[in-house]
ZADO-1210 file (C-alpha; in nm, 4 decimals, padded with zeros to 6 digits):
<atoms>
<atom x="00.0000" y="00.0000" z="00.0000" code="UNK" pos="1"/>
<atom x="00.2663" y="00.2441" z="00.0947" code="UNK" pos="2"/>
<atom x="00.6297" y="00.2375" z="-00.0178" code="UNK" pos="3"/>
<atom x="00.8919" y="00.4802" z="00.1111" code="UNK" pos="4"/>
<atom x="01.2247" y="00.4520" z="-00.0773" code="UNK" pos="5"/>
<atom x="01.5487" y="00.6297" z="00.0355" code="UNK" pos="6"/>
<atom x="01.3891" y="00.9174" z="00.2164" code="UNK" pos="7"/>
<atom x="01.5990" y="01.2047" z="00.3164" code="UNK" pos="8"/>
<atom x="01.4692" y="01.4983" z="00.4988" code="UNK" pos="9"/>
<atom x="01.6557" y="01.8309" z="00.5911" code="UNK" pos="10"/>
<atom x="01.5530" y="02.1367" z="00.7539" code="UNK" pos="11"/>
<atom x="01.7419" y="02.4615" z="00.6990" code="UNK" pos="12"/>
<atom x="01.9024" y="02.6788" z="01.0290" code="UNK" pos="13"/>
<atom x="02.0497" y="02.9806" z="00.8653" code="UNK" pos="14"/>
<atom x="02.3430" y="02.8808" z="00.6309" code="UNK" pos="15"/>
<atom x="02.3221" y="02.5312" z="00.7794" code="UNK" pos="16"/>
<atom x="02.1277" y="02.1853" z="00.6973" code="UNK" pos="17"/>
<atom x="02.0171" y="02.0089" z="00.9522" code="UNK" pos="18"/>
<atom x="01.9322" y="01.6203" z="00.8951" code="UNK" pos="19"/>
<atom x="01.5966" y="01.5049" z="00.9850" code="UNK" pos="20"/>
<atom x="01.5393" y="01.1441" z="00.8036" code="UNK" pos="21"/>
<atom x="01.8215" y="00.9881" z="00.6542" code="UNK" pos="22"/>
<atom x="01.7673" y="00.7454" z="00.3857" code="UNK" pos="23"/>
<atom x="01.4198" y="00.5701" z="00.4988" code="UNK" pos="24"/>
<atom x="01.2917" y="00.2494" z="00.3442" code="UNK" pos="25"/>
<atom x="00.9602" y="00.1178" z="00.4714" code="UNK" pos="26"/>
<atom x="00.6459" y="-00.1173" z="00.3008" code="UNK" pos="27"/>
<atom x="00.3014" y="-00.0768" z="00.5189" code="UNK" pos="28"/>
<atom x="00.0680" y="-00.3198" z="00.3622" code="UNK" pos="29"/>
<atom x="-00.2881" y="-00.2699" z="00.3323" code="UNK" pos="30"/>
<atom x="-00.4593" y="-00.3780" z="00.6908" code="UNK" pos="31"/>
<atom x="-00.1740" y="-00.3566" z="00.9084" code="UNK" pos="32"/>
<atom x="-00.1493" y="-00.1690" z="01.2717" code="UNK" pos="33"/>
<atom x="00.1686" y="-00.0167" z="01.2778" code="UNK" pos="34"/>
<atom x="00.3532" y="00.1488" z="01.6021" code="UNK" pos="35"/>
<atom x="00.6374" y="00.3625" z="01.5067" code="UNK" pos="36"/>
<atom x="00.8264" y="00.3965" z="01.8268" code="UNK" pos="37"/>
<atom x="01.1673" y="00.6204" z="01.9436" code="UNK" pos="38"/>
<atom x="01.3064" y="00.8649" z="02.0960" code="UNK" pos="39"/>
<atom x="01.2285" y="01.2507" z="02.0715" code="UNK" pos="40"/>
<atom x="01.4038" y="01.4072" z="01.7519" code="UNK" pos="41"/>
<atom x="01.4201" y="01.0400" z="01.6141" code="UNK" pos="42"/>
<atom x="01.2380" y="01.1835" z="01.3352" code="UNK" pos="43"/>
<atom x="00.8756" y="00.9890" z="01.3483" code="UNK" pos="44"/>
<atom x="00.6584" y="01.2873" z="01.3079" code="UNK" pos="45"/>
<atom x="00.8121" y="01.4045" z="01.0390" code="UNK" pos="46"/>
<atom x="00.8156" y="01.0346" z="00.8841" code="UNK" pos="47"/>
<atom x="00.4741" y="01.0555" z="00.9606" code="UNK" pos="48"/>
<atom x="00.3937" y="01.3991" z="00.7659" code="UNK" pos="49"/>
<atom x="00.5800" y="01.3235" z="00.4911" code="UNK" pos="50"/>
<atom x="00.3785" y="01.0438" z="00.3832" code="UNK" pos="51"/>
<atom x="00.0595" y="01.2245" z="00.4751" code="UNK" pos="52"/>
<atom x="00.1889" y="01.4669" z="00.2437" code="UNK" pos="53"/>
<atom x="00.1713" y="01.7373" z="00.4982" code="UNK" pos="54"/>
<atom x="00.5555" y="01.7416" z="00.4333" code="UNK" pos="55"/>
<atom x="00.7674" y="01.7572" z="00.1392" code="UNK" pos="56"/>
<atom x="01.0784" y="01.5509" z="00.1709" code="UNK" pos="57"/>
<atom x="01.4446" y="01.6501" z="00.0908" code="UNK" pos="58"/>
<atom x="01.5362" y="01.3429" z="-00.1110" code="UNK" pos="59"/>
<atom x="01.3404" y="00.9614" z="-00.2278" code="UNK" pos="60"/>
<atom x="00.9912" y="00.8627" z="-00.2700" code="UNK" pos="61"/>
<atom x="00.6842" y="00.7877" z="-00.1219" code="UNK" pos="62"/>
<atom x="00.4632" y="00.5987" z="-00.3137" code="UNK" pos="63"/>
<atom x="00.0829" y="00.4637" z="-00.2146" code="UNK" pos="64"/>
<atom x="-00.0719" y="00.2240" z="-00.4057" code="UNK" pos="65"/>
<atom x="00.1734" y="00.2654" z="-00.7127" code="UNK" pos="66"/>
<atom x="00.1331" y="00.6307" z="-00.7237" code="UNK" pos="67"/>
<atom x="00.4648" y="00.8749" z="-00.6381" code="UNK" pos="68"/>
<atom x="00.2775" y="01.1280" z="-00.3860" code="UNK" pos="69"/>
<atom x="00.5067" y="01.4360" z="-00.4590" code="UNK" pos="70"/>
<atom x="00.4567" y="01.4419" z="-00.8408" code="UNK" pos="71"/>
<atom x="00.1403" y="01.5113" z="-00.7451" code="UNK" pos="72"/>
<atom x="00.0110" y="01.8972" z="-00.7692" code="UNK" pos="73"/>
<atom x="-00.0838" y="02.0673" z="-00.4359" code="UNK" pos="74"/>
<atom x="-00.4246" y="02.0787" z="-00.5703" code="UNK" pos="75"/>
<atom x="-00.4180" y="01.6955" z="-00.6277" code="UNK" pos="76"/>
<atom x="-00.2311" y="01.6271" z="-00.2561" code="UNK" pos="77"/>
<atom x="-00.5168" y="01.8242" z="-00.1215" code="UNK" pos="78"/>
<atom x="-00.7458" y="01.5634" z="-00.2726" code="UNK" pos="79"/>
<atom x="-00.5634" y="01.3000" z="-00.1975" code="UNK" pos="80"/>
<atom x="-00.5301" y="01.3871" z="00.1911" code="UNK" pos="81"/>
<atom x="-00.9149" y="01.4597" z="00.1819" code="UNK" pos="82"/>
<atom x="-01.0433" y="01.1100" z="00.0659" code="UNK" pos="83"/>
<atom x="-00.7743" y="00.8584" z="00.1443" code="UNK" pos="84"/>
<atom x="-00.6047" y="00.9605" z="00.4346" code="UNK" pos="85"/>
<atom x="-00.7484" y="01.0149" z="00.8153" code="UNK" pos="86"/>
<atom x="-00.5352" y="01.2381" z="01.0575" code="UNK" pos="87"/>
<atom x="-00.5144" y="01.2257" z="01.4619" code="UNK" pos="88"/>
<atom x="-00.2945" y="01.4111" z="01.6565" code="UNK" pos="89"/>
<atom x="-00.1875" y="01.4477" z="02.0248" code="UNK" pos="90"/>
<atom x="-00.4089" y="01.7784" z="02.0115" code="UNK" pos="91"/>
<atom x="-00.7464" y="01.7401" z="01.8628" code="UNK" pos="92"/>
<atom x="-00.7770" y="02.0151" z="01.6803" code="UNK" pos="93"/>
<atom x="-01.1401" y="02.0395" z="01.7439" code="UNK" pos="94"/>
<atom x="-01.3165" y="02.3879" z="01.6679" code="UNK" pos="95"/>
<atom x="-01.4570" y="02.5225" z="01.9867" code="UNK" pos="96"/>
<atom x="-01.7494" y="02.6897" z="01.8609" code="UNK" pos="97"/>
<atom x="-01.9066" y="02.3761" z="01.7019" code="UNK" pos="98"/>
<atom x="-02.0461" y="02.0517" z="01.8342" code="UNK" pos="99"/>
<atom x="-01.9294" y="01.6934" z="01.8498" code="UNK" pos="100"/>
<atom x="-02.1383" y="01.6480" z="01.5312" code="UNK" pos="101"/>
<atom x="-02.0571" y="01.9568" z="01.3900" code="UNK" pos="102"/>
<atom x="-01.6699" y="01.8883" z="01.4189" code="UNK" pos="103"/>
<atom x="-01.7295" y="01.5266" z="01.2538" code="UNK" pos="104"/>
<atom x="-01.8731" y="01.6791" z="00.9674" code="UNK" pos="105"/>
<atom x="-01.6519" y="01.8770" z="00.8722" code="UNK" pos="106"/>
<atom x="-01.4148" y="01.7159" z="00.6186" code="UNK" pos="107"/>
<atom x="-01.7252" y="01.6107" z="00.4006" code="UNK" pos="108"/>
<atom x="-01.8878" y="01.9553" z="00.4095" code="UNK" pos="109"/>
<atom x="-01.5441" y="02.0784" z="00.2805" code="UNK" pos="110"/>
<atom x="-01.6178" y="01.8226" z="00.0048" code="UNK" pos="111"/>
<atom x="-01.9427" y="01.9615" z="-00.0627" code="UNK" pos="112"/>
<atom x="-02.1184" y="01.6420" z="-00.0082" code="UNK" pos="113"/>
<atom x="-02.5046" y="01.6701" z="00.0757" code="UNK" pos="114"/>
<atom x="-02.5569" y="01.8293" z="00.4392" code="UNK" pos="115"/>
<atom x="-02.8390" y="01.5540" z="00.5452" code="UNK" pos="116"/>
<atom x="-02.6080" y="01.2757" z="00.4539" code="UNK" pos="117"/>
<atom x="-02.3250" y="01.3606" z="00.5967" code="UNK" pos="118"/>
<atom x="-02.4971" y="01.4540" z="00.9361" code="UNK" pos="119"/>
<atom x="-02.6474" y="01.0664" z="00.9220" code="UNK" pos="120"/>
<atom x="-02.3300" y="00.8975" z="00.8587" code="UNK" pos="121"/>
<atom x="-02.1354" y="01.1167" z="01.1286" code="UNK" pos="122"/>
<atom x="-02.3966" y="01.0369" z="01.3937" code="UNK" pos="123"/>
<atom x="-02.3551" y="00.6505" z="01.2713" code="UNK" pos="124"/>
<atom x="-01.9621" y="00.6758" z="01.3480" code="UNK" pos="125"/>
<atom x="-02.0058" y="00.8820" z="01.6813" code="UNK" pos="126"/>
<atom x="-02.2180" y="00.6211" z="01.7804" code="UNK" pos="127"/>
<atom x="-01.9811" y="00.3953" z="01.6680" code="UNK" pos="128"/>
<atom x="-01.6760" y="00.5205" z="01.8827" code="UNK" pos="129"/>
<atom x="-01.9100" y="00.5601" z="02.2009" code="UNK" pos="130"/>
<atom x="-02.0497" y="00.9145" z="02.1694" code="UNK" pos="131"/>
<atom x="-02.4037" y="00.8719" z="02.0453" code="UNK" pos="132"/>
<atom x="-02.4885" y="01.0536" z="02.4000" code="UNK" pos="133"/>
<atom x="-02.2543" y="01.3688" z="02.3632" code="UNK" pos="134"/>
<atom x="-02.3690" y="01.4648" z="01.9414" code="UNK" pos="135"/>
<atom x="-02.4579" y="01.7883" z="02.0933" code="UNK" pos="136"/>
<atom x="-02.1742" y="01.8678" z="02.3158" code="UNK" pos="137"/>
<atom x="-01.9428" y="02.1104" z="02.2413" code="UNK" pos="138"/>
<atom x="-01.5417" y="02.0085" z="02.2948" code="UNK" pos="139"/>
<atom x="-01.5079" y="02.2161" z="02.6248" code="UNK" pos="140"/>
<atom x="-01.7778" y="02.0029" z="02.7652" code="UNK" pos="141"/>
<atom x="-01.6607" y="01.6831" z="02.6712" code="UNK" pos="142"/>
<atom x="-01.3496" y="01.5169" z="02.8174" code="UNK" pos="143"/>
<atom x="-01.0012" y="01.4044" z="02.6717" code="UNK" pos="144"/>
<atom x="-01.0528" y="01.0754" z="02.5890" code="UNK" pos="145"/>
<atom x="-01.3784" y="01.1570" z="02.4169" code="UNK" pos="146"/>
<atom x="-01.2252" y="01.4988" z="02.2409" code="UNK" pos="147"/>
<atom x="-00.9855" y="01.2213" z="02.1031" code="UNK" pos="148"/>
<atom x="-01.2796" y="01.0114" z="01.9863" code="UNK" pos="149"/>
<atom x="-01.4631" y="01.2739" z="01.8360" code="UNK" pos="150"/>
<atom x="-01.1119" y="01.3168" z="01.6484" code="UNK" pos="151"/>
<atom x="-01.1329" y="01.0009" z="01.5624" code="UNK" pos="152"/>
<atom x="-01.4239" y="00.9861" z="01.4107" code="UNK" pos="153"/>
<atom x="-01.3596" y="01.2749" z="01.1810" code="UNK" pos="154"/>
<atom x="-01.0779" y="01.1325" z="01.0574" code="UNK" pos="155"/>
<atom x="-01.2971" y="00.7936" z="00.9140" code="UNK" pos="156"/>
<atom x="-01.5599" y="01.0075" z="00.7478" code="UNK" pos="157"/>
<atom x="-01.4586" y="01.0325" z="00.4180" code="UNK" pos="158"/>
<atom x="-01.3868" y="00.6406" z="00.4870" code="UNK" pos="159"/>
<atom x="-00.9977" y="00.6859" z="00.4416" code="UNK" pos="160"/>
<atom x="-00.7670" y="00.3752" z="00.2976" code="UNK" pos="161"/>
<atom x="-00.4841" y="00.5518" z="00.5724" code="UNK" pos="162"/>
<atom x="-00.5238" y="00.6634" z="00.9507" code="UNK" pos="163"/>
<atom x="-00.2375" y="00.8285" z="01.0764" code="UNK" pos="164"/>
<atom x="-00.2314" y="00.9054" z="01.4077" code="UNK" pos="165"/>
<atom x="00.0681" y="01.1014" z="01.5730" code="UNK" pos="166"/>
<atom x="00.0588" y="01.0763" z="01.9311" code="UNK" pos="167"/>
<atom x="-00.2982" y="00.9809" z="02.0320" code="UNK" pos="168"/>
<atom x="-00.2714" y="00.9357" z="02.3306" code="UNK" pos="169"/>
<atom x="00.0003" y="01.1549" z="02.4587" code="UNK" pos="170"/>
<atom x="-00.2522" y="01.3906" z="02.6250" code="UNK" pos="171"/>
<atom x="-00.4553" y="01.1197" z="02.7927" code="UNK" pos="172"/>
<atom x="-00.4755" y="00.9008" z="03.1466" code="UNK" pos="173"/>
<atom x="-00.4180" y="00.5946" z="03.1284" code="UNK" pos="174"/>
<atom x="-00.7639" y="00.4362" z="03.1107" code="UNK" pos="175"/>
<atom x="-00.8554" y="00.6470" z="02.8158" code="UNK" pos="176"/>
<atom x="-00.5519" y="00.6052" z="02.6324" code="UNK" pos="177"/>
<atom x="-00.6207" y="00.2441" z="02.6443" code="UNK" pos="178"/>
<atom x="-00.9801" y="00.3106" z="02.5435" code="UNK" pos="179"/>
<atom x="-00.8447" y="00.5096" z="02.2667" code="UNK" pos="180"/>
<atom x="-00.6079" y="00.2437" z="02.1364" code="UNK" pos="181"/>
<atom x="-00.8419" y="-00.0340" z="02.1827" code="UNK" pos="182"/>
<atom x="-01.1085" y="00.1835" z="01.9357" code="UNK" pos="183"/>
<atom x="-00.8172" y="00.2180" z="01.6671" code="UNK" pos="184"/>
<atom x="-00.7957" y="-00.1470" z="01.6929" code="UNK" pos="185"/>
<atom x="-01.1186" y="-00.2342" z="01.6739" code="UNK" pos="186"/>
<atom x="-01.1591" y="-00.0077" z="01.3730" code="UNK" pos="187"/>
<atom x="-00.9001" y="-00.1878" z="01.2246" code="UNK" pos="188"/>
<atom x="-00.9864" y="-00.5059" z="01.2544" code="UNK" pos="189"/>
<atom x="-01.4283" y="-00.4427" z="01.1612" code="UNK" pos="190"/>
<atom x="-01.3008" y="-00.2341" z="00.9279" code="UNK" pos="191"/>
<atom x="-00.9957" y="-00.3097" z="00.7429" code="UNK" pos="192"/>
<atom x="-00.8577" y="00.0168" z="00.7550" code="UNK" pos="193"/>
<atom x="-00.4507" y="00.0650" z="00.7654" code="UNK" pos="194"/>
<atom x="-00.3245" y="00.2489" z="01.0890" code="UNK" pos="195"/>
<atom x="-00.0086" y="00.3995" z="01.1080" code="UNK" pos="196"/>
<atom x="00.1050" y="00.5272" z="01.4916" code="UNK" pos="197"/>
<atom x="00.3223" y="00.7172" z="01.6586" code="UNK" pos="198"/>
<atom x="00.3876" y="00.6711" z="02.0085" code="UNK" pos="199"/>
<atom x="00.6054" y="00.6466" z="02.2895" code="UNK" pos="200"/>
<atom x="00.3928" y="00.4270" z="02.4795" code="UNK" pos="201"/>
<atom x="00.5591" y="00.0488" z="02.4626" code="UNK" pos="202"/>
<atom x="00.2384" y="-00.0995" z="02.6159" code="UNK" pos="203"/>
<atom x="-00.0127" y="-00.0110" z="02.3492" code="UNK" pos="204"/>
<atom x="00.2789" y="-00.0294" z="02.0583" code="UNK" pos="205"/>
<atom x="00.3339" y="-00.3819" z="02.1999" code="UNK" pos="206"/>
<atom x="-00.0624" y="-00.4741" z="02.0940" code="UNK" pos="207"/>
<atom x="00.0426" y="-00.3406" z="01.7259" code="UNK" pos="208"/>
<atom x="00.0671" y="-00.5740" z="01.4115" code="UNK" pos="209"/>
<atom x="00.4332" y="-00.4765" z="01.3678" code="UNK" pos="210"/>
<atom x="00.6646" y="-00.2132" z="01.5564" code="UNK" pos="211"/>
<atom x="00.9134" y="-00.0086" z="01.3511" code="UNK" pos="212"/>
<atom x="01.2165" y="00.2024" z="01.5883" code="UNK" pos="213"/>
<atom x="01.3699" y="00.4808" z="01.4787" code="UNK" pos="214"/>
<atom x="01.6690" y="00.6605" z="01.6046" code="UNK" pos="215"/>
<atom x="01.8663" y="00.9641" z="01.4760" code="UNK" pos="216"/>
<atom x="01.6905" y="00.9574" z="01.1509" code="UNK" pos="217"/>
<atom x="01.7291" y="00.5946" z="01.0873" code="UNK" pos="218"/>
<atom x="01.5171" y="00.3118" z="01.1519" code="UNK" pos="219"/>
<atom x="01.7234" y="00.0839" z="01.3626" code="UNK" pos="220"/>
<atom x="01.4332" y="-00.2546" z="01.3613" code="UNK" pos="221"/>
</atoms>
């Protein structure tokens, strides 16, 4: 599904280069759970960006499904992120002013799909990750865990191939962050849909399908 070949990623301080990613090879098949796991500054994030196109990388490829990503135009990444891919991050990113429902809505009203639908089929996967009680609730009234899920369930409403997720649960206790995990399981298994997770927490990246550690730029296993 995804193939990364020899990616290189630099950032520029000034008059010098500094070295993000250097020379990154990974295959994520279709279906898979992945936990990429390391250090701070080990570069995950940015791994992670790049092949949610949110990044453009120094050097190599990143191909998904056959397709090179970045000979893509910007119009056709924005596509591309919009319908395939799902995105979670430590903070949710949900808008104040609008409801649980509201917020879910969103990346299919972008798309201009048909208001009644889309407010059915976000209800369906609120109530799907536990929130058919808060629809109405704004984010400051809901807690972390369920911010996350509400999150969550805006990524999966344009039914993406790709979830990435870059620290989840980073901003949760315990009990929620397993809640959370246990969801993106669950999801991936009734599903089929291909997670891709960064995290420094070894006990929910041990319950991943495969664990890939970076260091320095590198990934080391």
């Amino acid at each position: 599904m995804i193939k990364v070949t020899n990616l290189y990623k630099s950032f520029s301080m000034g008059s010098y280069e500094v070295p993000v990613l250097k020379g990154i090879n990974l295959e994520i098949q279709r279906g898979e759970l992945v936990a990429i796991v390391g250090a701070s500054g080990a570069g995950k994030s940015t791994l992670l960006h790049i092949i949610g196109t949110l990044d453009k990388p120094t050097g190599g490829t990143v191909t998904f499904d056959g397709q090179d990503l970045f000979r893509m135009t910007d119009p056709q990444q924005a596509e591309f992120r919009n319908r395939r891919i799902g995105f979670v991050f430590q903070f949710h990113h949900l808008l104040a002013e609008f409801t649980a429902l509201e917020n879910a809505c969103m990346p299919s009203l972008i798309q201009r799909r048909e208001p009644a639908a889309v407010k059915t089929d976000a209800t369906a996967l609120l109530t799907e990750v536990g929130l058919e009680h808060r629809l109405h609730h704004k984010p400051g009234e809901l807690s972390g865990g369920e911010q996350q899920r509400v999150a969550m369930a805006r990524a999966l409403m344009q039914n993406p191939d790709l979830v990435l997720a870059d620290e989840p649960t980073g901003n949760l206790d315990t009990r929620s962050g397993d809640g959370l995990f246990g969801l993106m399981r669950t999801l991936n298994k009734t599903r089929g849909t291909t997670f891709v997770i960064v995290t420094h927490n070894d006990k929910l990246s041990a319950q991943s399908d495969r664990i890939i550690h970076m260091r320095d730029g590198q990934i080391v296993s």
